[in-house]
N, C-alpha and C positions, 0 to 999 in steps of 0.2 A: 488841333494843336499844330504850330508851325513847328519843324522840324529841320535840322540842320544835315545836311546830306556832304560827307566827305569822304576821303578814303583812304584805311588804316588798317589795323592787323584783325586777326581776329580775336573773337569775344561772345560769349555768351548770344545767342540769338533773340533775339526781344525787341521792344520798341526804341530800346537805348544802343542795342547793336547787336551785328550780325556780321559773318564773314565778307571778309573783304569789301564792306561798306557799314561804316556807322552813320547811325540813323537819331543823333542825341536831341532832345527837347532842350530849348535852347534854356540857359541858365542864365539865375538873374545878376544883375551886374554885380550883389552886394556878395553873392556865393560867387562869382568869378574873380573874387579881391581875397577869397578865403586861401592862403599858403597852405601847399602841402605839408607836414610833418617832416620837421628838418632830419635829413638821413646823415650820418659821419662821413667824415670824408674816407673814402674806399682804399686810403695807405694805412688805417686806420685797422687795427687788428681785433676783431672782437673778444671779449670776455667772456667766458663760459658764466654761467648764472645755475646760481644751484636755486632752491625752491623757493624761500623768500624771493633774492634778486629775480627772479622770473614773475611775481606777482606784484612787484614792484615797480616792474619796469609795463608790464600789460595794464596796470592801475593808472601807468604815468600818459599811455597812449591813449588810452581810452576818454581820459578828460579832457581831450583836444577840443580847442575852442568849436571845429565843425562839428562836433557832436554833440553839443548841448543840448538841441532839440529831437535828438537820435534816438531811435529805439536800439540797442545794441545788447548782443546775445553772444557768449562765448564759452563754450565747453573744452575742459582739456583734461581728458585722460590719461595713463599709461593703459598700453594694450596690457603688458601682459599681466599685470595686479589688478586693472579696472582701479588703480588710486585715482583721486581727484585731484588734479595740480592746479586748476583755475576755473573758475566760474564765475559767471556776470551773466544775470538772467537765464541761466543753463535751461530752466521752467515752463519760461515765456514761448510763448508761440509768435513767428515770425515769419512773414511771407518770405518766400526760400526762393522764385526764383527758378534757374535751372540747375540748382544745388539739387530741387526735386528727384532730376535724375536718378538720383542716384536710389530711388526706393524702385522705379522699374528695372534699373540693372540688375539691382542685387537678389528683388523677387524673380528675378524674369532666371538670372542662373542657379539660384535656388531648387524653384521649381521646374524647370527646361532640360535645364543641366548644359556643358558648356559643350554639350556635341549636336545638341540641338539644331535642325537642317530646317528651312521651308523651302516648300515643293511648289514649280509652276508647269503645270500640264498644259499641252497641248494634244487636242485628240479630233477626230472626224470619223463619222457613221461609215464613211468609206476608205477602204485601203488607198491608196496611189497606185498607180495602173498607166505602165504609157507616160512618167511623169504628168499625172495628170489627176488630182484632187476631188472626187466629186463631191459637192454638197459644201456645206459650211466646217471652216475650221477652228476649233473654240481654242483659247487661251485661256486658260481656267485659273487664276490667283490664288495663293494660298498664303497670301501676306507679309509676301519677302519685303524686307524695309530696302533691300541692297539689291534688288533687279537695278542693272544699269542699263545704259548702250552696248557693251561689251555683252550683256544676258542676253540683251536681242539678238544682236549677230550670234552667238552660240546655238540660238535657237532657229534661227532659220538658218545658220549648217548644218541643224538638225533637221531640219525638211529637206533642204538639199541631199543630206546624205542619205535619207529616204527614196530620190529619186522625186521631190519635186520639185516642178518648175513650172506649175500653173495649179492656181483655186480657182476650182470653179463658180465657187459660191460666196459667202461674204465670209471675213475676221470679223469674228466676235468673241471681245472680251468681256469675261463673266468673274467683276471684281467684289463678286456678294459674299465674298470669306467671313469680310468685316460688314458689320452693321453701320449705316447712318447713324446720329449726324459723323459727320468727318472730321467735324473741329471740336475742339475740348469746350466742356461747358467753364464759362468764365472769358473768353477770348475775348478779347475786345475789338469792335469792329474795324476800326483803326490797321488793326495786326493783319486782317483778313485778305489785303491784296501786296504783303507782303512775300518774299518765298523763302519766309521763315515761317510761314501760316500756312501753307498752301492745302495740311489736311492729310486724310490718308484715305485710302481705299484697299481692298484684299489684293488688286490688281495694280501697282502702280509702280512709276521711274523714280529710280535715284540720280540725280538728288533732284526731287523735288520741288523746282525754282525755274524760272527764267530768266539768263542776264540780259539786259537790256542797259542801251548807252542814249542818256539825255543831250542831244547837241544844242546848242546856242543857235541862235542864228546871224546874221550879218551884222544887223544893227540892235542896237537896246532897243525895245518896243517888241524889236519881232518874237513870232512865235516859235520856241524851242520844237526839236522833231525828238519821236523817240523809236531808236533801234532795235532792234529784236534780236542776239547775236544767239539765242537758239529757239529753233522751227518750234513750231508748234503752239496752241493755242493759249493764252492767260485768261484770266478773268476779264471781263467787259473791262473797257478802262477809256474815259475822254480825255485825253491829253491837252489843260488849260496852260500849260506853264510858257511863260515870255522870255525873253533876257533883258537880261542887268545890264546896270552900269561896270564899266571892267571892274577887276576886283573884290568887286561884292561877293558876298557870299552865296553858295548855292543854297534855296530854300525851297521846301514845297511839302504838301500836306496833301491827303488825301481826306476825300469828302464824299457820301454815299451819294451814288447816284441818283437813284429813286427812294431814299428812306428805306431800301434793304441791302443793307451793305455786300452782303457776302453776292450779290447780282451783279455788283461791279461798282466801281466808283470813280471820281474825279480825281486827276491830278493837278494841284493847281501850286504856283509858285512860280519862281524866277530861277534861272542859271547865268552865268556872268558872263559877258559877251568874250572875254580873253578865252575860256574855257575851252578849252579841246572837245573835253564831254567831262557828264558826270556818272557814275556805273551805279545802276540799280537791281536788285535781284526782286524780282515779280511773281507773285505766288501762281500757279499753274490751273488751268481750268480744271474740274474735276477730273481725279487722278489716271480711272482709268481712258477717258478720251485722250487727255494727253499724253500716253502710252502709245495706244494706239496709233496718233499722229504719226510719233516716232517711228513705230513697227512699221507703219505704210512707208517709209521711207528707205530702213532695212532689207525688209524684203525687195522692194525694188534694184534696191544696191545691189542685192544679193543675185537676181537675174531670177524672181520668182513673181508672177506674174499673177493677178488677182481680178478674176473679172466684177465680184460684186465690190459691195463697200466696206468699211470695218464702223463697225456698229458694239455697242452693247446689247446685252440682252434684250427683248421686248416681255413684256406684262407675262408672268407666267411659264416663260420661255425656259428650259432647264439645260444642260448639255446631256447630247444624247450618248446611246449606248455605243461604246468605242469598238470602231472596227481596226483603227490605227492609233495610236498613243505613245507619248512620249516626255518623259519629263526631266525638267532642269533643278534642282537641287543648289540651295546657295550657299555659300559660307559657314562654318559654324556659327554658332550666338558667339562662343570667345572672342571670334576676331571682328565681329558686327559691333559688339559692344565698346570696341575701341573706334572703330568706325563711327560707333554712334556719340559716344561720350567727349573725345577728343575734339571736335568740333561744335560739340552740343548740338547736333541733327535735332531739332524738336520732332519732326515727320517719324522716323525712326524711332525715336519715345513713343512716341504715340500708337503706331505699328506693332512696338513690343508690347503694349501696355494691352492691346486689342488681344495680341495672341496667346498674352496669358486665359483670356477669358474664352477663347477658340478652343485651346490643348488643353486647360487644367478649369476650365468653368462650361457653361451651356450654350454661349455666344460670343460670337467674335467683337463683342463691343465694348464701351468704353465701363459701363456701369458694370458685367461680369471682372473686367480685367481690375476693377478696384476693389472688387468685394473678394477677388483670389490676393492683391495688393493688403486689404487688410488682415484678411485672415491669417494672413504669413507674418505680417510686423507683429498680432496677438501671442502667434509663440513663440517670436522671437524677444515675448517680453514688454514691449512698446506698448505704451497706452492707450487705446481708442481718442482718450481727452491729450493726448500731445501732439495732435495733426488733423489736419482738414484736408484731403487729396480729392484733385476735381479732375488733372489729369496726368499725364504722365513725363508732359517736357517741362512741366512750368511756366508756362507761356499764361497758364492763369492766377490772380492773383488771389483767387481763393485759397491756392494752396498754401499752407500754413504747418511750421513742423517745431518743433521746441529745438534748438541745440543738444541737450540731453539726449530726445531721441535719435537725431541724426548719430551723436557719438554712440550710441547703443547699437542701432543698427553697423554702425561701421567696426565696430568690435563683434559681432556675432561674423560677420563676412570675413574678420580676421582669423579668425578658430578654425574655418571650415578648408575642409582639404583644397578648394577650389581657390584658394585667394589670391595665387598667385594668376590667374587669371582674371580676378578681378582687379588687384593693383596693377593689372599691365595695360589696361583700360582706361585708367584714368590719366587725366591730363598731366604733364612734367613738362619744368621749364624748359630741359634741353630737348623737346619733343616738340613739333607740330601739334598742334589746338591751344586752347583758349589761355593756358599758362607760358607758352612759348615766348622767349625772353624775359622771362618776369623774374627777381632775385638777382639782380645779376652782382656777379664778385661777392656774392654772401655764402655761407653752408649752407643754405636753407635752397637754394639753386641743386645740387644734388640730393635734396634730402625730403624732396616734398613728389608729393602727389593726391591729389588731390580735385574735387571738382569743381567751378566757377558757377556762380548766377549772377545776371543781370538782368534787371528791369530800369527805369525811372525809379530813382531813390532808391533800389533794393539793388545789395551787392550783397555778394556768399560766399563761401571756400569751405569745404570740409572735407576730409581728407586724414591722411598720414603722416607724418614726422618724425626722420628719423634724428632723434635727440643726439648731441653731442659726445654720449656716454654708449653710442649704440643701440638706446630704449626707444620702440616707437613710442609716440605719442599718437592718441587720435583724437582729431578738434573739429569743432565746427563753430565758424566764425558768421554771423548773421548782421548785418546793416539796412535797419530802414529809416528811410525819411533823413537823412543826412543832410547839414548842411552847406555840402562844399558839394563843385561840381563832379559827375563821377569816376574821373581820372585821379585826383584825390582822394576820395575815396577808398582806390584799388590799390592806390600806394600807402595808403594808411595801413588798409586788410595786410597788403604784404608784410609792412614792416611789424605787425602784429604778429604773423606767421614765423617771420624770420627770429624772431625772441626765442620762440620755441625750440627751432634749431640750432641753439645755443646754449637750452637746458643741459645739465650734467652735475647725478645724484653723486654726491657725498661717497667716497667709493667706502663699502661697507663688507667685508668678506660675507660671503654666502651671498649676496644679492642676486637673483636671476637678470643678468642684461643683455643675453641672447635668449631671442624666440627659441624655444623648444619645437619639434616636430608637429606638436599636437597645440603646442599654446595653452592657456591656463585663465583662470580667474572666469568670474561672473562677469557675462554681460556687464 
């Protein structure tokens, strides 16, 4: 599929986009003639809408000419009654996207709890002695999504403050926390040298990604070069792409190299000869070598000096019995999860979704962390038949949830003593990630939070609203197969959302329209 390559805010990570470069399938000319949904002019003071005009007005958006051929799903609750204010397919099962998210966050704090740490050891059969290391030094993973550059340097002033300043033997990192495969079943090969695909391992760097800068060359014909603006290895990749005629659009597409995509693949397409560059984020060689890259370079910096090589484990190989040790401790999940969610990390999903099945199941893999994933949505009520989870960022399009249960799930997270770490997590307009700038000059700009999905033809929001009246609301708005391009779309989803924060009940003495301490009502 050729793919249009430009750059713009962020969004949902997927084949349709990703931080600080979208990546959109290019749309057809008769869906690029499709108008957005005309918005009021913004001198324009909105109406509060009690419950009819709110169903009236969601009935009037929804039959927009791009949605004829649309699968469209919309749930909307009050939190604290569990009333139903609107539905449209509430039922229907619909590919979600990284709206998914949000069933690893909410099992992941559930069962974790929001003080939850991962730990990365480093330990060696020998003390330091003389700053000096004997034997091998293991870096042992224990599935931190949020080890950065910043964790490495921490960790080797952690050798230093040790007193060393030579290994004598090799860095070996031992990323076997988490099980193979690395990537979510359903990935599409496409996604796979992306570095919003890049995969996960027990051992691995955040974030994730390689940026790398496509330059032009002199003239149209010639062959574009591509940059590497951070060290360390990606995935195999031939760089086919030419340049354009000036102004033309940047385009390029990726193609398996040998019939096994995830080995590496072809870039091929065009950049436009005016272009400066064009910014590409490149999914990373398997996680923990590309760590390691890093670290060889850390410790260097650091003035610690390593006579063998940095290796992974060999066949069999285990870490041995510590005569020195040391370990680095990450973040709480609370503030990971905003880490994670705010930008839509897929890698980070995916990492959580692993460690559920690490802490609360029998391995650190994909299939435990789904079988701890459903067992938790089972008492939270949710129905085995309203979801298909394949894995935990959405990145596949297996995953599939009904509206209804997304609103279930998000009213069970609202009951629970923890929610206010859970709603500080998700995305807000006036906030950094994937909702930033969105609503703007409306109430629904202070009054929403909530999570984004994006694929090709799949858009999502589910989330919280805080109503006109003070009442949350909690929705989940689903988009497949739409036919307007997906910027329209996203401004349709909004102005959909933005209706909600314009609700306001009938005022009725006795009404509860402040949350309670504890909250109320049935899922």
């Amino acid at each position: 599929m050729a793919v249009l390559l430009t750059s713009g805010p962020g969004r949902s990570p997927g084949r349709a986009a990703l931080l600080g470069i979208l990546l959109l399938a290019a749309a057809a000319p008769a869906s690029a003639q499709t108008p957005a949904p005309a918005r009021p002019p913004a001198a324009t003071p909105p109406a509060p809408l009690d419950r009819a005009g709110l169903a009236r007005r969601l009935r009037s958006l929804l039959a927009e000419p791009g949605l004829v051929h649309a699968h469209v799903g919309l749930a909307v609750r009050v939190a604290e009654t569990g009333e139903t204010l609107f539905s449209r397919n509430g039922e229907k099962r619909f590919t979600t996207a990284s709206t998914t998210k949000l069933v690893v966050a909410s099992v992941g704090l559930a069962r974790l709890g929001a003080g939850h740490r991962w730990a990365t050891r480093m330990l060696s059969a020998a003390a330091p002695r003389r700053g000096r290391l004997a034997g091998d030094l293991w870096l042992v993973g224990g599935g931190d999504p949020s080890l950065d550059d910043e964790g490495l340097r921490r960790l080797a002033g952690r050798l230093r403050g040790a007193g060393v300043r030579r290994i004598a033997g090799d860095v070996v990192g031992d990323g076997r926390y988490f099980q193979p495969p690395r990537w979510g079943e359903g990935w599409m090969w496409g996604d796979l040298v992306g570095g919003w695909a890049s995969g996960v391992g027990g051992l691995e760097l955040h974030p994730a990604r390689v940026r790398a800068l496509l330059r032009p060359g002199a003239q149209p014909g010639d062959s574009a070069t591509l940059e590497l603006l951070d060290p360390g290895p990606t995935l195999p990749l031939v760089v086919q792409v030419r340049t354009g005629a000036p102004g033309s659009a940047a385009r390029v597409r990726f193609l398996p190299a040998d019939g096994t995509p995830p080995s590496g693949a072809i870039l091929r397409g065009w950049v436009p000869a005016d272009a400066d560059s064009v910014p590409l984020y490149l999914a990373t060689a398997p996680p923990t070598r590309y760590l390691l890259v890093r670290f060889a370079t850390v410790l260097a910096d650091s003035g610690i000096r390593v006579d063998g090589g940095f290796r992974e484990p060999r066949a069999g190989e285990r870490p041995p019995a510590a005569a020195w040790a040391d370990t680095l401790r990450s973040d709480s999940l609370g503030a990971v999860l905003s880490e994670m969610l705010h930008p839509s990390d897929n890698t980070m999903a995916e990492s959580l979704l692993r460690t559920l099945g690490a802490v609360e199941g029998r391995a650190g893999s994909d299939e435990e962390g789904l079988r701890i994933e459903s067992e938790t949505l089972s008492g939270w009520g949710i129905e085995p038949s309203s979801y298909e989870l394949t894995d935990g960022s959405g990145l596949s399009r297996y995953d599939e949830l009904t509206p209804d249960a997304l609103v279930r799930l998000l009213r069970t997270m609202w009951r629970r003593p923890d929610f206010g770490v859970f709603r500080s997590a998700l995305p807000a307009p006036r906030e950094e990630g994937t909702l930033h700038g969105r609503f703007e000059g409306v109430p629904a700009r202070a009054a929403v939070r909530a999570k984004t999905g994006s694929l090709d033809s799949v858009r999502g929001l589910a989330g919280y609203v805080t109503a006109g009246d003070g009442e949350t609301l909690v929705f989940a708005l689903l988009l497949n197969g739409y036919g307007v391009p997906g910027d329209a779309a996203e401004e349709l989803r909004d102005l959909l959302v933005e209706q909600l924060a314009l609700y306001r009940r009938p005022v009725v003495p006795g009404w509860p329209t402040v949350r309670d301490s504890a909250g109320s009502g049935a899922p």
